[in-house]
N, C-alpha and C positions, 0 to 999 in steps of 0.2 A: 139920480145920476144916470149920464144914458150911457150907451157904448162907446161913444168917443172919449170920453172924458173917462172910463173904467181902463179902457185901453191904452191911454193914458198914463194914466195913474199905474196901473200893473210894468208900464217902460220903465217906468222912474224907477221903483221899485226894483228890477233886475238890474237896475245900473248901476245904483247904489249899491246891490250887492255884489258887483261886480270889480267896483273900486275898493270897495272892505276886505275883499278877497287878495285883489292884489298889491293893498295896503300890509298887509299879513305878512305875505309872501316875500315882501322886498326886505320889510322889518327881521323873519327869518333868514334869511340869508347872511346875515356875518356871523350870527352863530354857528352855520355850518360847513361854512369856508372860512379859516383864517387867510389873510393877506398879510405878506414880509412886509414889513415897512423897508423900505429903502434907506441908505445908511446919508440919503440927503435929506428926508425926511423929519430922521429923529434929529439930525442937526436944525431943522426949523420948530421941534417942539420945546417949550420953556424947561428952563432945569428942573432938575427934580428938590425934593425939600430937603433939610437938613437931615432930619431924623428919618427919612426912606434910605437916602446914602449911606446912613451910621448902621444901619440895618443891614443893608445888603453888604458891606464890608465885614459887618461884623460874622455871618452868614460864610463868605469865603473863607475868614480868616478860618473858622473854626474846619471848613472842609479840607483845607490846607495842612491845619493840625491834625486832622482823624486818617489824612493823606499819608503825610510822616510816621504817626504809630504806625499803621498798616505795613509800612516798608521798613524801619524798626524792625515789628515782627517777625516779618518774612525772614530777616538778615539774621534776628536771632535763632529763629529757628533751624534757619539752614546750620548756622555754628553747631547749632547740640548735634544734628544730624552727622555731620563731618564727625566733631567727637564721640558718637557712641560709636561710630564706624573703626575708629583710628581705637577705640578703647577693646574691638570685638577683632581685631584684628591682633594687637597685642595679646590679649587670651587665648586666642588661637592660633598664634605661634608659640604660645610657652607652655599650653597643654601639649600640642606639638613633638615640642622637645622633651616633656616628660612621661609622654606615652612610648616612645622609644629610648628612654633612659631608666626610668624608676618606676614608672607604671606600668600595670600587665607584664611584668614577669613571670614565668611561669615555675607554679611552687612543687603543683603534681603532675604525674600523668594517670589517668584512670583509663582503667579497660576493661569494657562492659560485650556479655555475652557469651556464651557455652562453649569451648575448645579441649582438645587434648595437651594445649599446651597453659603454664602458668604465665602468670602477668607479667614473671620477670623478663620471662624467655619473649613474650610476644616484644618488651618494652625494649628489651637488647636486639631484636629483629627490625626496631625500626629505627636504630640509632640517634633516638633522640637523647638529649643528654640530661635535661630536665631542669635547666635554666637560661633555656633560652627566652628572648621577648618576641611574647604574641605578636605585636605590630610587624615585626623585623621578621619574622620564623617565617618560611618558605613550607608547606607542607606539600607542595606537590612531587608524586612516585614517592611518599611513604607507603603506602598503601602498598603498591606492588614492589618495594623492599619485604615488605613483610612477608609476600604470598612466592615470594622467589625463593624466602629462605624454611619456611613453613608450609610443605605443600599440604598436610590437614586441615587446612580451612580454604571456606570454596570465595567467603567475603567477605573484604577490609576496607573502612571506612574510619576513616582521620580527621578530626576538627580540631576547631580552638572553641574551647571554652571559656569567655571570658566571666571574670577579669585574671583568671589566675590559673587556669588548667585546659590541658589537651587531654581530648577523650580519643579514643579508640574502639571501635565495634566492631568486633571478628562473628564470622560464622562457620561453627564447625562443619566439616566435608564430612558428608553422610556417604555411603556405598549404596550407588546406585545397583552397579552389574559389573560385570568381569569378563571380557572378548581374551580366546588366546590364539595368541599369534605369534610365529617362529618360536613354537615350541614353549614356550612364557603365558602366566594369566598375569593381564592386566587389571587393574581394580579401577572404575570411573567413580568420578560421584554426580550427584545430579547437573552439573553446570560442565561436566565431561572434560573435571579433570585429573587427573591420574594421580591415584594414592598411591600406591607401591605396585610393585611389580613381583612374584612369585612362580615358584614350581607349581606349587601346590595347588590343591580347589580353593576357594575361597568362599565362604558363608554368605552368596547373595546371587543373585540371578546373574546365571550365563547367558552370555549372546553368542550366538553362533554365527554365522557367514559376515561376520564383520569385517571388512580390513581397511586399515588406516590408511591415509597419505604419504606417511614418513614417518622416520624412527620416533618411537615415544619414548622419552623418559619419564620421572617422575617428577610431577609438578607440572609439566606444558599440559595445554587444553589439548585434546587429541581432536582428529578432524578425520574421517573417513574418506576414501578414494573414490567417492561416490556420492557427492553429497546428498543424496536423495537419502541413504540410511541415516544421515544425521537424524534427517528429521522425521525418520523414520521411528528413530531409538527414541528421538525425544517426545512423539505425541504417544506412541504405544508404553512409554515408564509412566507417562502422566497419566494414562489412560490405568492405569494396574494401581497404581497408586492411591488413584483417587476411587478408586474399586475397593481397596482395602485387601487388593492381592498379591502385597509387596513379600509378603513371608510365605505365598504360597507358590507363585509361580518360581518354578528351579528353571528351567529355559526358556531362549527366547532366540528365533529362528528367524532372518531376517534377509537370508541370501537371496533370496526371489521376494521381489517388493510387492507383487500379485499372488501371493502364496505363501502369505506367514504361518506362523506354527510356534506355539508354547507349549510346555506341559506344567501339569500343577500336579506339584509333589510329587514328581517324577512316576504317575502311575496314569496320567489322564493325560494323551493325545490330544490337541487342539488343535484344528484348521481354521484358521482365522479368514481366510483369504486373502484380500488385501486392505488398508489402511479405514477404508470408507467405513461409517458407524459404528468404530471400535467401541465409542462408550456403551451402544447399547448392546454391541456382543459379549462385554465385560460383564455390562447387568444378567444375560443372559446364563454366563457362565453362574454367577452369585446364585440366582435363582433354583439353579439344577444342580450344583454341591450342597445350599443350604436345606432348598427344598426336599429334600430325602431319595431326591430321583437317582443320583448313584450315592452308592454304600461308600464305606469310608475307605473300604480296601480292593475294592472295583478296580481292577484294567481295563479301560475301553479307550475307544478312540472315539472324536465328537466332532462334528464337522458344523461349524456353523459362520461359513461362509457367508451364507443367504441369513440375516435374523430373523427374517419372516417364517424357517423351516428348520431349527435344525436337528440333527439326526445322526446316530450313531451308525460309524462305519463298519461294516462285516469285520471280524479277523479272524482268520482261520489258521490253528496251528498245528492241527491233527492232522494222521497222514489217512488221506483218501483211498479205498481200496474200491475195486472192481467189484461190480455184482456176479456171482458164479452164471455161467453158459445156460442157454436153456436148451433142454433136448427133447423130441418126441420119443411117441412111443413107438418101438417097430411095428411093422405090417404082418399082417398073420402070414402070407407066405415066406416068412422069417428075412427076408432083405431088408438091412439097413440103408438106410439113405443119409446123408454127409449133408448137415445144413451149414455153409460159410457163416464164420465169426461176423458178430456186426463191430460197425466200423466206429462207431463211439462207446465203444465198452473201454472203461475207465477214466471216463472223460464226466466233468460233471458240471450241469449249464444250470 
């Protein structure tokens, strides 16, 4: 075979395979494009067969049917929804009515916590009568019935307990310190309110340079004319307190707010200075009564202003007397000479 004829031969051959290819290709294509038939179309294709018809009707009907349950359904389900709605509504108007008729009435009242006064007396202070209904009962300003008519407790707290009782939780007013003023000791307790009022001393730390805003009675919270001693009294009692030197300190000096002053056990002078690092000139005190550094019957005065230093002030109560004159000796030609007094004799630096 020569080259014409291989040349040939090799045409034929990509031709062929060039119509096989695009035999392929045309046969692929209505599988991967549908075409709508036209609705003039299907009117030129022959009927369809008996049994394909009875088929595909039969096919509707049943979607038709599965169509109707479905909405069925839905319509029954909505009903129960509606009645459990209309059934939860009724329950809850006639719990309603029974929680402010026959439910939660109230059988006790209890009262919980430490007072000078008894249960009865707290329970006649807040004029409850003890069968009212929880739902309906108003307890607000029981509380401060109680602390109007009861000035021994410094805190009243009033609930409902349900299903059948009100509770009550009083706290008894502790004595914090005692300020006197126009001639009267007032007695405060921690929350600074006024126990009773007296001639007499009374058994707890005195304050000194205190004075009020307006007339105190017993029972109002007292308020100082300065409000800076407020809170003055209030971090220096918390500061002593939490020291553990509620039963030692007898005064408490507070008229100059840069230059306070307590004594303990009316025997030990304290300079405190002012307010800054009270807890640790508290510890400081703790450490030098417990520590053995003053004796139990010591009078001294202690300054510890500064905590970095502190130090016991001079007191001097002895009377200072002069050193006798000094004199030479005379001159052997027997003349005396007159030497002038000096000018700090009796004086002592």
């Amino acid at each position: 075979m020569d080259s014409t004829e291989l040349k040939a031969k090799l045409r034929e051959e990509a031709e062929r395979s060039a119509r096989a290819a695009q035999r392929k290709k045309v046969s692929r294509e209505p599988s991967r494009k549908q075409k709508k038939i036209s609705e003039q179309t299907m009117k030129q294709l022959p009927p369809q067969s008996p049994a394909r018809r009875q088929r595909e009707e039969e096919l509707k009907r049943r979607e038709a049917q599965a169509q109707r349950e479905r909405k069925k359904h839905r319509r029954k389900r909505g009903s129960y929804v509606v009645y459990y709605a209309a059934l939860g509504l009724i329950a809850f108007a006639v719990f309603a009515v029974l929680s402010v008729t026959v439910l939660f009435n109230t059988e006790q009242i209890i009262v919980v916590g430490e007072s000078d006064y008894t249960s009865e007396e707290i329970i006649a202070a807040s004029e409850l009568k003890g069968d009212e209904n929880l739902v309906r009962l108003n307890l607000s300003g029981t509380a401060e019935k109680i602390l109007n008519k009861l000035v021994c407790l410094d805190k009243v707290k009033v609930e409902k307990a349900y299903p059948s009782a009100v509770k009550i939780t009083v706290t008894r007013s502790v004595p914090m310190a005692n300020f006197y003023y126009g001639g009267r000791n007032y007695v405060i307790s921690h929350t600074g309110r006024v126990m009773r009022i007296g001639d007499g001393d009374e058994p707890c730390m005195k304050v000194l340079g205190y004075v009020p805003a307006e007339s105190v009675i017993v029972g109002s919270f007292v308020t100082a004319e300065d409000k800076r001693q407020d809170e003055l009294l209030s971090q220096l009692s918390a500061a002593i307190e939490a020291g553990g030197l509620t039963e030692k300190i007898t005064t408490v000096n507070i008229a100059d707010p840069i230059e306070l002053k307590m004594t303990y056990e009316d025997r030990v002078e304290i300079y405190l200075g002012s307010i800054l690092q009270i807890d640790q000139k508290i510890k400081i005190i703790n450490e030098l009564m417990d520590g053995g550094y003053i004796a139990d019957t010591e009078k001294i005065t202690l300054d510890i202003s500064d905590p970095s230093r502190a130090r016991q002030r001079p007191i001097t109560s002895a009377v200072v007397t002069a050193p006798p004159p000094v004199t030479e000796e005379a001159p052997e030609d027997g003349e005396t000479t007159e030497e002038p007094a000096q000018e700090n004799a009796g004086e002592v630096t």
